[in-house]
C-alpha positions as a Markdown table, in Angstrom:
| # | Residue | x | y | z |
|---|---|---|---|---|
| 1 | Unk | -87.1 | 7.8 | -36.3 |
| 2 | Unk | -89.3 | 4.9 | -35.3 |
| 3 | Unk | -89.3 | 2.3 | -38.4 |
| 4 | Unk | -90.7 | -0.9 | -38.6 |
| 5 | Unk | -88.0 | -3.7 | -40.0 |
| 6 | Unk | -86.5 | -3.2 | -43.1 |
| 7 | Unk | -89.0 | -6.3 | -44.9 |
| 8 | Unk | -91.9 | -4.6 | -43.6 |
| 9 | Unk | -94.2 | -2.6 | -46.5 |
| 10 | Unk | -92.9 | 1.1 | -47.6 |
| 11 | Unk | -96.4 | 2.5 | -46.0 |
| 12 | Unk | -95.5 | 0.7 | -42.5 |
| 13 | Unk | -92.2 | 2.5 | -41.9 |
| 14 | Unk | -93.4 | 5.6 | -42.6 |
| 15 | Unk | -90.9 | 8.6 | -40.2 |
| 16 | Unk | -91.7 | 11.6 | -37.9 |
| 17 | Unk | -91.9 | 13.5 | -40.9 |
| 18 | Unk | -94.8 | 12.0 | -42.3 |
| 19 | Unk | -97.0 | 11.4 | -38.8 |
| 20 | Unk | -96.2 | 14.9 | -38.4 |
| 21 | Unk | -97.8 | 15.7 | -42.2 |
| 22 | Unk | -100.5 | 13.5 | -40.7 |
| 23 | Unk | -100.0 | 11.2 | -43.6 |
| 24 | Unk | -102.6 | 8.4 | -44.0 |
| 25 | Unk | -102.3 | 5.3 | -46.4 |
| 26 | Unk | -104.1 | 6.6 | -49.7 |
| 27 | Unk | -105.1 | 3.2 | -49.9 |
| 28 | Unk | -107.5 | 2.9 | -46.9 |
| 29 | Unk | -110.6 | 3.9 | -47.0 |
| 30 | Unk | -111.6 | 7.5 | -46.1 |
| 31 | Unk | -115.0 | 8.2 | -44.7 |
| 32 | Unk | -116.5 | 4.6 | -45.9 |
| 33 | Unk | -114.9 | 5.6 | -49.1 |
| 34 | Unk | -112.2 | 3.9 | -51.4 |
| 35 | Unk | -110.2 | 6.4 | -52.2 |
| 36 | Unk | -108.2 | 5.3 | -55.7 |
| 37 | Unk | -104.8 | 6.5 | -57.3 |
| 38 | Unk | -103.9 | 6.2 | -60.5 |
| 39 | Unk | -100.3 | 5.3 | -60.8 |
| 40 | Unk | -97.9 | 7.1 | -62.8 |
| 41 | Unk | -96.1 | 5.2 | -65.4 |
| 42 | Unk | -93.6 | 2.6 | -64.2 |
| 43 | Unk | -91.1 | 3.9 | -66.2 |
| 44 | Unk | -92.0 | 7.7 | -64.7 |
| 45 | Unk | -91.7 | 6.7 | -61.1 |
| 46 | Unk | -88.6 | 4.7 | -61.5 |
| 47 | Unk | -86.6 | 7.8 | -62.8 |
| 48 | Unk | -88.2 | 9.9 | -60.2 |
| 49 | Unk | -87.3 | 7.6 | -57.6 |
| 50 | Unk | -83.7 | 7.7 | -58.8 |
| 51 | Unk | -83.9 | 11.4 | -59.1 |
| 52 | Unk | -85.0 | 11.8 | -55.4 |
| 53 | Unk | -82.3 | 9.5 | -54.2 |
| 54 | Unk | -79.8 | 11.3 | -55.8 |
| 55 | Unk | -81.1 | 14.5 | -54.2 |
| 56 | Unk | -81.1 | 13.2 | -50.9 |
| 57 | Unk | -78.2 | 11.6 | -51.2 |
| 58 | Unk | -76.3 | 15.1 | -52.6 |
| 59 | Unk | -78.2 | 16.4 | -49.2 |
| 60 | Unk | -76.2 | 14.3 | -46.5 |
| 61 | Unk | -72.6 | 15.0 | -48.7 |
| 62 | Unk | -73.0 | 18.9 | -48.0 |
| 63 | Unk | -70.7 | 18.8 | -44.7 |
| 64 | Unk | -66.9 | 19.7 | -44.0 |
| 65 | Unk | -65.9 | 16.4 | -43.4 |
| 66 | Unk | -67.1 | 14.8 | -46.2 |
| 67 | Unk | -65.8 | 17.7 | -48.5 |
| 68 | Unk | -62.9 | 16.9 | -46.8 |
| 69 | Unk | -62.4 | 13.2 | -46.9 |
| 70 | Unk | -62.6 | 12.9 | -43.3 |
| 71 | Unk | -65.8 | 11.3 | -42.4 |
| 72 | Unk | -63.7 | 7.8 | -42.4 |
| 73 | Unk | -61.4 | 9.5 | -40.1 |
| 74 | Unk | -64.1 | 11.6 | -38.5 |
| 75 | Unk | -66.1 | 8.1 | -37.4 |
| 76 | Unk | -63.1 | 6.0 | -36.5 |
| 77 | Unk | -62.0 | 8.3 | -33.8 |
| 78 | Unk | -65.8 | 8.8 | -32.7 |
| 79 | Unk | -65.9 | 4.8 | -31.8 |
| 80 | Unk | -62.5 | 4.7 | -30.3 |
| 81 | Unk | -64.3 | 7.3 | -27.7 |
| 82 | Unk | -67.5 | 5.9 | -27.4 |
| 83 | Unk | -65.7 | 2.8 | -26.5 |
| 84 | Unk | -63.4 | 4.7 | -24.0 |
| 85 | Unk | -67.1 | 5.8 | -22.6 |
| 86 | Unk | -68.5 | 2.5 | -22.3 |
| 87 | Unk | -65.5 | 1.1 | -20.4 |
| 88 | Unk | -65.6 | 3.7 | -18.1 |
| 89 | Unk | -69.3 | 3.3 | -17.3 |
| 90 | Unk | -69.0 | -0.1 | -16.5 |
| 91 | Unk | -65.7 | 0.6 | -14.9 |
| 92 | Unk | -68.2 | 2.5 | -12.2 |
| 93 | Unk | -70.3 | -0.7 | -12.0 |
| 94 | Unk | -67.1 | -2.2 | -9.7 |
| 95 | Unk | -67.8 | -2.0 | -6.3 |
| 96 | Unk | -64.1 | -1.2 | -5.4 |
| 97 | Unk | -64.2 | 1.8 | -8.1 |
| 98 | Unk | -67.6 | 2.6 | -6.5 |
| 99 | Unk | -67.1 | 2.7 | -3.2 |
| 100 | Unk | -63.3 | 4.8 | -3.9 |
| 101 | Unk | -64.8 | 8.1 | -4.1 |
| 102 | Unk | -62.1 | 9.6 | -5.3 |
| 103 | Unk | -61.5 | 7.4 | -8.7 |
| 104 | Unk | -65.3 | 7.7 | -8.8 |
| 105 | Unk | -65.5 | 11.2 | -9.4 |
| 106 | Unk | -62.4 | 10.8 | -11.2 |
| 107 | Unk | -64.2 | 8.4 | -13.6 |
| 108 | Unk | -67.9 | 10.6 | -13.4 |
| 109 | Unk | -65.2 | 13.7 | -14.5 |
| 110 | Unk | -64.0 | 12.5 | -17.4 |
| 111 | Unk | -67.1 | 11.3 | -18.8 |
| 112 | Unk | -68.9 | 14.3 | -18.2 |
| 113 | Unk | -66.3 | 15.6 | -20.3 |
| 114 | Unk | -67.0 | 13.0 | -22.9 |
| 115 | Unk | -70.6 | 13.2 | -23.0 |
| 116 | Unk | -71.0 | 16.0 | -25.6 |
| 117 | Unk | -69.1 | 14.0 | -28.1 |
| 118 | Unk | -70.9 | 10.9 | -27.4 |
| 119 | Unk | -74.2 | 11.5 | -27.5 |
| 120 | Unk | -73.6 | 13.5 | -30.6 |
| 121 | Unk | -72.0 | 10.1 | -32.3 |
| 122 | Unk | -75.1 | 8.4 | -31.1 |
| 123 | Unk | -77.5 | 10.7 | -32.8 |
| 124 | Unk | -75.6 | 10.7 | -36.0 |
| 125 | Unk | -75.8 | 7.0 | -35.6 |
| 126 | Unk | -79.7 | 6.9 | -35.8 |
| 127 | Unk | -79.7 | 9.4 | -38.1 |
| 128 | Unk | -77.7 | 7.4 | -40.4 |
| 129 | Unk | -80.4 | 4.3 | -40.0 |
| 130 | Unk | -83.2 | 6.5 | -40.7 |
| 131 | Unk | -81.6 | 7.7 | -43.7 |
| 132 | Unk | -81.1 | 4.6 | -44.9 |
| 133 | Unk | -85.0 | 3.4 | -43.8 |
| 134 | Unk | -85.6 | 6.4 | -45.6 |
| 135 | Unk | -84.3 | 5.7 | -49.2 |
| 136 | Unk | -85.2 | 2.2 | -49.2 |
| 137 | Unk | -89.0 | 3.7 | -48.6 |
| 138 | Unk | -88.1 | 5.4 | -52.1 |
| 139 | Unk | -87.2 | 2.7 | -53.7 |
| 140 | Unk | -90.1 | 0.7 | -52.8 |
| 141 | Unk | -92.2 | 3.6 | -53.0 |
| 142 | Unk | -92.7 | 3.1 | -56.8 |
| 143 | Unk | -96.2 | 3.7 | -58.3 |
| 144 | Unk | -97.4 | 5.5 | -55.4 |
| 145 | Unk | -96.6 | 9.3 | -55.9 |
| 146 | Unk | -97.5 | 10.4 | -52.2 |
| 147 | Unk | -95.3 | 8.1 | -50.6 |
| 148 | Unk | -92.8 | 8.6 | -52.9 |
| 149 | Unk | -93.1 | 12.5 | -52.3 |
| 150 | Unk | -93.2 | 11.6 | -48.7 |
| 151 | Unk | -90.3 | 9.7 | -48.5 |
| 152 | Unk | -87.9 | 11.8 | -50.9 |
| 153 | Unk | -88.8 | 14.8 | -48.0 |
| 154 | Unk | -88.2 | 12.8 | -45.1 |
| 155 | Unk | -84.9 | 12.1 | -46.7 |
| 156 | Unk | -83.7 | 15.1 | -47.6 |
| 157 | Unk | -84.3 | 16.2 | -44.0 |
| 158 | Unk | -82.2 | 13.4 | -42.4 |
| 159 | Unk | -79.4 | 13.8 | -45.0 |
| 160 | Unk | -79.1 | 17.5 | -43.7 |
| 161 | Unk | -79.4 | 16.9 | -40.1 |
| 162 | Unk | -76.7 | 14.4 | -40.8 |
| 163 | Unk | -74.4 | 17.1 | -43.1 |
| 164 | Unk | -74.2 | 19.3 | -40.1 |
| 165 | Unk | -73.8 | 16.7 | -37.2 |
| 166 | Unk | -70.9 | 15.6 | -39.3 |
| 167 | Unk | -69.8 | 19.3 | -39.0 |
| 168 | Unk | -70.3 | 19.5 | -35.5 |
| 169 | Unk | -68.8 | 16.2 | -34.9 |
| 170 | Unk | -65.5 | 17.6 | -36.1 |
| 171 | Unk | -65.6 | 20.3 | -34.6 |
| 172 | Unk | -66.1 | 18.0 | -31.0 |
| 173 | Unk | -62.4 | 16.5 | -32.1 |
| 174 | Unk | -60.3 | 19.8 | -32.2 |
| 175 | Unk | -58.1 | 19.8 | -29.1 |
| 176 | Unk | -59.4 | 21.6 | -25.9 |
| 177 | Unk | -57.4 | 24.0 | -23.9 |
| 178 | Unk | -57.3 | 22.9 | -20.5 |
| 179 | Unk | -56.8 | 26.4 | -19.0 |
| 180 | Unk | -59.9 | 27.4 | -21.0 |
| 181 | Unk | -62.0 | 27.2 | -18.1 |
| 182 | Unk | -59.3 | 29.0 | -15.4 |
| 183 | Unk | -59.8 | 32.3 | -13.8 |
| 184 | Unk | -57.2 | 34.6 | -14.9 |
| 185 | Unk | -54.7 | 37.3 | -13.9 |
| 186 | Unk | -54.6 | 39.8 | -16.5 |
| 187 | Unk | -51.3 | 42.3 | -16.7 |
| 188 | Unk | -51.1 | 45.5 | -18.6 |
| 189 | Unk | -47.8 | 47.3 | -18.4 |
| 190 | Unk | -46.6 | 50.4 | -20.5 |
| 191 | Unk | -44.5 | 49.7 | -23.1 |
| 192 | Unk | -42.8 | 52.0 | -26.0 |
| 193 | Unk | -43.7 | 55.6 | -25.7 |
| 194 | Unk | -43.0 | 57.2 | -22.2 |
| 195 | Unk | -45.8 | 59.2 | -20.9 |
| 196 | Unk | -48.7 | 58.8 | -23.3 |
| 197 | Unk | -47.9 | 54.7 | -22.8 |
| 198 | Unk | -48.7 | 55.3 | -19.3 |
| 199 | Unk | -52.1 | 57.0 | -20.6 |
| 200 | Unk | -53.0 | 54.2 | -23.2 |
| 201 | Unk | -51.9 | 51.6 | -20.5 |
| 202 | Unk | -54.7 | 52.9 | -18.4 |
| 203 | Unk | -56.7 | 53.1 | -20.9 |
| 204 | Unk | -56.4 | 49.3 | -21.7 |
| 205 | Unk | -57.1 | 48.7 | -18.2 |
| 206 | Unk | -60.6 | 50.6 | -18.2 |
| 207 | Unk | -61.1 | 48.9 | -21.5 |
| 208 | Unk | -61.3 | 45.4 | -20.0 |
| 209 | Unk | -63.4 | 46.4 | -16.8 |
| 210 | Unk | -65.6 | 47.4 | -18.9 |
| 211 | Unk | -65.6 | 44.2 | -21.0 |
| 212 | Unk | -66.0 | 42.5 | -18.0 |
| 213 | Unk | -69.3 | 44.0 | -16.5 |
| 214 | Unk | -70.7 | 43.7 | -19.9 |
| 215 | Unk | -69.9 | 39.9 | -19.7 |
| 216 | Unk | -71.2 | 39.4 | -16.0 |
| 217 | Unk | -67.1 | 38.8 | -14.9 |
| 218 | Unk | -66.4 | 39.9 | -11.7 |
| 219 | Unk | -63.0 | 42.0 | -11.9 |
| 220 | Unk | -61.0 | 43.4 | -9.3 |
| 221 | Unk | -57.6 | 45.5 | -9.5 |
| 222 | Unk | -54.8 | 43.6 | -7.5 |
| 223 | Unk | -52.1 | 46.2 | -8.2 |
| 224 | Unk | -52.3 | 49.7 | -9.9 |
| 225 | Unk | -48.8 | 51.4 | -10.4 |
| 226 | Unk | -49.6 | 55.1 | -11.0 |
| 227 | Unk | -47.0 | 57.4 | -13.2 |
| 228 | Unk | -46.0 | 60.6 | -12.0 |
| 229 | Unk | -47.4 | 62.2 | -15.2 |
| 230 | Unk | -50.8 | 60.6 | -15.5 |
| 231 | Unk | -51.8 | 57.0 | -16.5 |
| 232 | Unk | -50.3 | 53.6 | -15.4 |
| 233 | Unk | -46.9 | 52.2 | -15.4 |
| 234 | Unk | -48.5 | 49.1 | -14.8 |
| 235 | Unk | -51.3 | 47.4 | -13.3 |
| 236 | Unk | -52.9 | 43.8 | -12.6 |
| 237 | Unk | -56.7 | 42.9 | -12.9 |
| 238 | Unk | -58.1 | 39.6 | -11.4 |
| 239 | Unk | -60.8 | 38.5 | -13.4 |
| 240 | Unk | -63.6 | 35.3 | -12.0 |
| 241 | Unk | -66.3 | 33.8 | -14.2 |
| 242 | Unk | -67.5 | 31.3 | -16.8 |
| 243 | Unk | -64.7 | 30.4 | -19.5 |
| 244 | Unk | -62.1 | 33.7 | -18.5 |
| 245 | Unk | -59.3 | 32.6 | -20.2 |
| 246 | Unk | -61.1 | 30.7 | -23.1 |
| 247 | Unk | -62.0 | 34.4 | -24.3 |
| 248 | Unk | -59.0 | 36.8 | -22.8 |
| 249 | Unk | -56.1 | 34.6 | -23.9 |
| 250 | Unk | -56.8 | 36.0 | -27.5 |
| 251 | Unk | -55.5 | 39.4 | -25.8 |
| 252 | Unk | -52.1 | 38.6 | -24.8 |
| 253 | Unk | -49.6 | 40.7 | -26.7 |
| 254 | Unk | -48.6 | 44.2 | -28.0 |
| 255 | Unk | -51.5 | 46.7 | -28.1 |
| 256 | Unk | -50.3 | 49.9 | -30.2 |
| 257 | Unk | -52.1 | 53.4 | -30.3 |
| 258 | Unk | -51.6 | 56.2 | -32.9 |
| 259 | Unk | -53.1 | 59.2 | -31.4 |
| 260 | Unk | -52.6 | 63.3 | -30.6 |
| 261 | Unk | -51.1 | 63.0 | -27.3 |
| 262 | Unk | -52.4 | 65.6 | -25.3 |
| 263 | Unk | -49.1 | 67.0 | -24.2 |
| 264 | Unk | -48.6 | 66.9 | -27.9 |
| 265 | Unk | -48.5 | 70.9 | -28.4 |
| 266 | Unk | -47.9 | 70.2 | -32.4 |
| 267 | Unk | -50.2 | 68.0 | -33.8 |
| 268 | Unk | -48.3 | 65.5 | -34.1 |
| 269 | Unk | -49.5 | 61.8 | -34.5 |
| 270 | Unk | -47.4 | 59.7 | -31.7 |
| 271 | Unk | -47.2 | 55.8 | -31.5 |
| 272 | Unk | -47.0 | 54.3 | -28.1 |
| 273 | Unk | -47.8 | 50.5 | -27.0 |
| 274 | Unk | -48.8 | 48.4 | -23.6 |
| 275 | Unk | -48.1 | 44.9 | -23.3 |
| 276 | Unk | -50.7 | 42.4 | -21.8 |
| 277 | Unk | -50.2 | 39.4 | -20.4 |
| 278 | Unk | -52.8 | 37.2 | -19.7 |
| 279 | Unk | -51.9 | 34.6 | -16.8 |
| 280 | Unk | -54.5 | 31.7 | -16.0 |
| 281 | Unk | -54.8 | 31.5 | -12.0 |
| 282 | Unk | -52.4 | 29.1 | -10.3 |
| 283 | Unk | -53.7 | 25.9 | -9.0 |
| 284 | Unk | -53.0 | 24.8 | -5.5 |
| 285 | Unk | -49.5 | 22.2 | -5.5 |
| 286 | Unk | -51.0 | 19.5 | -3.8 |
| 287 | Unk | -47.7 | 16.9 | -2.9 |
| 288 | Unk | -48.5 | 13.4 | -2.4 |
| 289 | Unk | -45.6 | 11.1 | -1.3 |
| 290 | Unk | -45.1 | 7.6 | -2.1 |
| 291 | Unk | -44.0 | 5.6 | 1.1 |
| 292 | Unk | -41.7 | 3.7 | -1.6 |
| 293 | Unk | -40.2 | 6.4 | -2.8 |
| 294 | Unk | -38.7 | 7.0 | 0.5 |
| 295 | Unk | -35.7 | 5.6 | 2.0 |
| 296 | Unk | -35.5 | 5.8 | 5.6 |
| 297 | Unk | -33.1 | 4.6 | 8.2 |
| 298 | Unk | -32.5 | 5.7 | 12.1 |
| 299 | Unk | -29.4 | 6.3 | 14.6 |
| 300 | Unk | -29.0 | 7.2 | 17.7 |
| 301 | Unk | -28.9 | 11.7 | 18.2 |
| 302 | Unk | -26.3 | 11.4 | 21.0 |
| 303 | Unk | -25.9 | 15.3 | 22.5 |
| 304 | Unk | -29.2 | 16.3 | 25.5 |
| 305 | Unk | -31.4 | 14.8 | 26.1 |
| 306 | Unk | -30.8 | 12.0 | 28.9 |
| 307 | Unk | -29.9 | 8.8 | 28.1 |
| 308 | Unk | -33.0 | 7.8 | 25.6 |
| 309 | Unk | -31.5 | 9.6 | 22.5 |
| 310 | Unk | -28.0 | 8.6 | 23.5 |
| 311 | Unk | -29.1 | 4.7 | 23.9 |
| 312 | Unk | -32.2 | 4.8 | 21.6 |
| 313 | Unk | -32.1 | 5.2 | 17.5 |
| 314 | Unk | -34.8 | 8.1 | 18.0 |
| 315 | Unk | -32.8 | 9.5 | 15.0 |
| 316 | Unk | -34.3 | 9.5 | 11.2 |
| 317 | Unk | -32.4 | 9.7 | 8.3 |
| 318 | Unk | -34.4 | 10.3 | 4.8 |
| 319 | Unk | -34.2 | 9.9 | 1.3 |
| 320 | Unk | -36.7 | 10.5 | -1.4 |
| 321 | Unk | -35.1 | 8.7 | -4.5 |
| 322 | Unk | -37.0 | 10.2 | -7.0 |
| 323 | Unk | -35.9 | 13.6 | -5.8 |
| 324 | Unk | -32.7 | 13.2 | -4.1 |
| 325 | Unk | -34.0 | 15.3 | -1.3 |
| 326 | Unk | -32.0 | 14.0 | 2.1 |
| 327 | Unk | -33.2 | 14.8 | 5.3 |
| 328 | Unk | -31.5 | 14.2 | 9.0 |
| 329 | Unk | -34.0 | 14.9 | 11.7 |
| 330 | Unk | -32.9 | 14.8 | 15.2 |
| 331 | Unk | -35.3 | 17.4 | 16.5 |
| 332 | Unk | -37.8 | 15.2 | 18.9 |
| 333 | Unk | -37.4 | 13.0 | 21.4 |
| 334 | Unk | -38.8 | 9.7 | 19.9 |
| 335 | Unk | -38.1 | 7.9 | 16.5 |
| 336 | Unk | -41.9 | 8.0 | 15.4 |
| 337 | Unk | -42.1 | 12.2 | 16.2 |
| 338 | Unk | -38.8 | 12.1 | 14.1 |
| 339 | Unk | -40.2 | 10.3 | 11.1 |
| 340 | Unk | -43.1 | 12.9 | 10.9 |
| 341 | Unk | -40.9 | 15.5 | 11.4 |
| 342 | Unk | -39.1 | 14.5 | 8.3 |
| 343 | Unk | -42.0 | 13.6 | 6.1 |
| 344 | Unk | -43.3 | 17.2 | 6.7 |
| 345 | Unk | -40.0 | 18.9 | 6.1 |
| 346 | Unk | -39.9 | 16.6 | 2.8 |
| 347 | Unk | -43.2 | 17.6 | 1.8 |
| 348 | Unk | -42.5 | 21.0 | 2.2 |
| 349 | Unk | -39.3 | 21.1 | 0.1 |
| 350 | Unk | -41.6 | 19.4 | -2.5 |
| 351 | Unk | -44.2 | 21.7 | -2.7 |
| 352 | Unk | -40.9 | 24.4 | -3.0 |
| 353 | Unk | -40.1 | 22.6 | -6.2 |
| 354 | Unk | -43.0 | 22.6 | -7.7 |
| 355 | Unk | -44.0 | 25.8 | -7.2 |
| 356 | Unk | -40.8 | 27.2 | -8.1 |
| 357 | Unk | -41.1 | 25.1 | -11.5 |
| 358 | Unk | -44.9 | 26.4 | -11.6 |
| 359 | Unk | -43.9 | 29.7 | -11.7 |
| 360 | Unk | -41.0 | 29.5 | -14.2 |
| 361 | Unk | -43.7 | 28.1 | -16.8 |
| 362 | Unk | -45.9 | 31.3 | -16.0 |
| 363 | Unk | -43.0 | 33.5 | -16.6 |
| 364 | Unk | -41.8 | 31.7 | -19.6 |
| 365 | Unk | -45.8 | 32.3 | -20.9 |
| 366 | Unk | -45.7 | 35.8 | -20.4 |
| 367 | Unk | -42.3 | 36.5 | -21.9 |
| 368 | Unk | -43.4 | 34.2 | -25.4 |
| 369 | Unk | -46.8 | 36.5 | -24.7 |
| 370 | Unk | -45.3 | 39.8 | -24.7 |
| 371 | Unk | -42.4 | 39.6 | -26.2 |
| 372 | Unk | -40.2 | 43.0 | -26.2 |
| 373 | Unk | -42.6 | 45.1 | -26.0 |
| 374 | Unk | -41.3 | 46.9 | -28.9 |
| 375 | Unk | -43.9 | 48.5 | -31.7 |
| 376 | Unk | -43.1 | 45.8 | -34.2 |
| 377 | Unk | -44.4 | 43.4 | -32.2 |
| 378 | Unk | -48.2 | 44.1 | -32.3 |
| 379 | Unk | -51.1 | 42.4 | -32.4 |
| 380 | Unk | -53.8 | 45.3 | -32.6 |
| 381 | Unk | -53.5 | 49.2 | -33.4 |
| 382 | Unk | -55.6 | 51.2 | -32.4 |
| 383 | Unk | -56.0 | 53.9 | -34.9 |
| 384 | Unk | -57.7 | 57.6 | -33.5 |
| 385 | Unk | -57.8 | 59.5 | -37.1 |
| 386 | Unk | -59.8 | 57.2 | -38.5 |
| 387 | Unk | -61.7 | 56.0 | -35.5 |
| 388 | Unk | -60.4 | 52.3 | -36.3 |
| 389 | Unk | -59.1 | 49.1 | -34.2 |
| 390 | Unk | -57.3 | 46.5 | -36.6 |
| 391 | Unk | -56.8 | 43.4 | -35.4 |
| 392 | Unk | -52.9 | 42.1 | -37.6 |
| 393 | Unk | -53.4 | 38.4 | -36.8 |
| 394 | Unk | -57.4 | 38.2 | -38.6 |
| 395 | Unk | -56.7 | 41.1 | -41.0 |
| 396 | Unk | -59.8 | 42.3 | -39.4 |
| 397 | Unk | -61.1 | 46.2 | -39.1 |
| 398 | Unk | -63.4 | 47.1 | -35.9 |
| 399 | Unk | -65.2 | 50.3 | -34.7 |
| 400 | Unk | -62.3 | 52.0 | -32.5 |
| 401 | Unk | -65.5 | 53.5 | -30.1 |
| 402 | Unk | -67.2 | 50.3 | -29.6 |
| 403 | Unk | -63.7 | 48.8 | -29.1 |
| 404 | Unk | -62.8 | 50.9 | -26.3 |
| 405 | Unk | -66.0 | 51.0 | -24.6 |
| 406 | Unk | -65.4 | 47.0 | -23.7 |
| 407 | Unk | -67.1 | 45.5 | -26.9 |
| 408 | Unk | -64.8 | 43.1 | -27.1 |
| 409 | Unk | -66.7 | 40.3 | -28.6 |
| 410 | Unk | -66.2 | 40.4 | -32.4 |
| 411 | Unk | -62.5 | 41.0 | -32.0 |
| 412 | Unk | -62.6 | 37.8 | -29.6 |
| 413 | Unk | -64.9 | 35.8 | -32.1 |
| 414 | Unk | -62.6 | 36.5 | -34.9 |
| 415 | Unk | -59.5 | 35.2 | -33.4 |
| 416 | Unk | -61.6 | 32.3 | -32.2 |
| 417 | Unk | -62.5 | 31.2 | -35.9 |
| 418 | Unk | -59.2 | 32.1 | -36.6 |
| 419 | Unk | -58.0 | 29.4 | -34.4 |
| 420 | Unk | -60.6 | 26.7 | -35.2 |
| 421 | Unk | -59.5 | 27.3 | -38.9 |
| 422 | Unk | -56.1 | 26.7 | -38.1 |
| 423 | Unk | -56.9 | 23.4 | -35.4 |
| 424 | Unk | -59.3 | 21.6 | -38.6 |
| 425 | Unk | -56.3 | 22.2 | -41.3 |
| 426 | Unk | -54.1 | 20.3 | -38.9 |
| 427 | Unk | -56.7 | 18.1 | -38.0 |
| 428 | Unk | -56.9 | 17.5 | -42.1 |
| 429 | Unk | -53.0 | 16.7 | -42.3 |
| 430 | Unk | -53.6 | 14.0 | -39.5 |
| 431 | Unk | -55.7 | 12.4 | -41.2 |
| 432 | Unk | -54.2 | 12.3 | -44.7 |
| 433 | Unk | -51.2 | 10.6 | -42.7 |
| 434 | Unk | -53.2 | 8.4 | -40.5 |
């Protein structure tokens, strides 16, 4: 809001609200006119004036985080990043950090990922003056009812622009999920019921493709393990878009079906499961070696090669400390082909590492994902007599049709506001200890 300084007259700082009302000063003339008010009793406006501030005061107190007590907490971690932001920027005004390209688009990174939350402080920031321009206007507002009108409106509209910034603003502090963003491998595999798991497990597996064409995903089947009886034993999608794994993690987990088999000759309600395990693409190992890290030292090869290796330390012998990797290289002729030779078998047996440790966290994921894969462990039943899906971590009933057709959303939605509940009550306890 564009306000004149706080000394100025109540008519001068009038707010967008009132230019957009077309307000005019009621004391100016109008078409060669004067155009006179008569003034309520000072007494009158005075309690008015009170009233109105109390209402827009109650306005601006409406939010989470002030129901919460957390506003305090709320704006002292909105600085602390705001501040983080400003460094940075003029971090990028170095000319060594400029013309590094890489720890420039390091920098430019992080504060694109900042720039939600900070330009969402910002705003709450002038909305906060304005509101204060705004009940000041009430208090000197007394004895002119349209201005007083005027300004008890503007008011009330700032205090609940602020109420649900505030909201929003703590909402911009719950933790992010890096993997959020990362393409995904998604695994269904039959679980508890022989045959008719095989079925549902293909089910599942048409179930998501059509999720993702609904979404605009592009999925693609990577493996497809057919049972001898009908169905899948088990089966891999890759799925590639916008925020995969933000939505899909929600399905990892025991999927359980009561349903007539068709085999079933009886009538008989059976219960069979799938597991699904939802695997967020694995990032290239990129290995970098510090020169200092590495301990090198040469000797002589001795064995063919005329007398250059015999008399010449063409020989490297390496080290990397932080590792304990050692490597003996004796393979070329000269000391400086030798050293390469040894940096590349080093990097190599990195890269070995830290795949191999990659892949251990992946397959320590899926096991806490899956568990079993016994019919305890369930975190969805799909229900054919009564044409129901229930989801056991929302407590949440769904249309069993629309489910299996790949509308996927409310389920997903659900567990997401599950999760948000869950991230502000701890973001609550944090600050009642801070």
């Amino acid at each position: 809001m564009a306000t004149a300084s706080r000394g100025a007259p109540a008519a001068a700082r009038i707010g967008p609200l009132a230019a957009r009302r077309g307000f005019r000063d009621p004391r100016r003339p109008r078409g060669g006119c004067t155009l006179s008010c008569r003034p309520a009793p000072a007494s009158t406006m005075r309690a008015r004036a009170a009233q109105d501030e109390a209402t827009a005061t109650t306005a601006s107190s409406t939010s989470k985080a002030r129901n919460a007590n957390l506003l305090e907490f709320v704006v002292e971690r909105m600085e602390s990043l705001v501040g983080t932001y400003e460094g940075l920027g003029k971090k990028l005004e170095d000319p060594e950090v400029a013309n590094n390209v890489e720890e420039a688009m390091k920098i430019n990174k992080t504060m694109s990922a900042m720039q939600d939350q900070v330009e969402s402080y910002r705003r709450y920031k002038d909305l906060e003056s304005d509101f204060s321009d705004a009940r000041e206007m009430m208090r000197d507002a007394e004895g002119d009812a349209e201005m007083a009108e005027l300004a008890r409106e503007e008011a009330a509209a700032l205090g609940q622009e602020m109420s649900e910034l505030e909201d929003r603003l703590l909402l911009l502090l719950l933790p992010k999920d890096d993997l959020d963003e990362k393409n995904i491998m998604l695994e269904i595999r039959a679980g508890t019921g022989g045959d008719e798991a095989c079925i549902w497990a293909g089910d599942l597996i048409r179930m998501y493709q059509l999720y993702c064409e609904k979404v605009g995903w592009k999925v693609s089947v990577v493996s497809r393990n057919e049972a001898d009886s009908g169905g899948v034993k088990d089966g891999v999608l890759e799925v590639k878009g916008v925020q995969v794994f933000s939505k899909l993690k929600f399905e990892a987990g025991v999927h359980r079906v009561q349903r007539v088999p068709a085999t079933e000759s009886k009538g008989r309600v059976h219960t069979s499961t799938a597991t699904v395990a939802v695997m967020p693409e694995v990032d290239d190992v990129e290995v970098s070696v510090d020169p200092n890290d590495c301990e090198i030292t040469t000797a002589r090869s001795g064995g063919a090669g005329g007398q250059n290796v015999n008399k010449v330390e063409t020989a490297v012998h390496l080290t990397h400390k932080p590792s304990g990797i050692k490597i003996f290289c004796t393979e070329q002729r000269t000391q400086l082909k030798n050293r390469e030779r040894a940096m590349q078998i080093l990097r190599a047996k990195l890269f070995e590492m830290q795949l191999e440790k990659q892949q251990q966290e992946m397959a320590s994921q899926r096991k806490s994902q899956i568990g079993s894969g016994s019919r305890s462990e369930k975190i969805r039943t799909y229900n054919y007599k009564d044409s129901r899906c229930s989801d056991h971590r929302t407590k949440l009933n769904f249309d069993l049709n629309k489910t299996l057709s790949g509308e996927l959303d409310p389920l997903i939605s659900s567990c997401l506001a599950m999760r948000t509940e869950e991230q502000l009550k701890d973001l609550v306890a944090e600050s009642a200890t801070g």
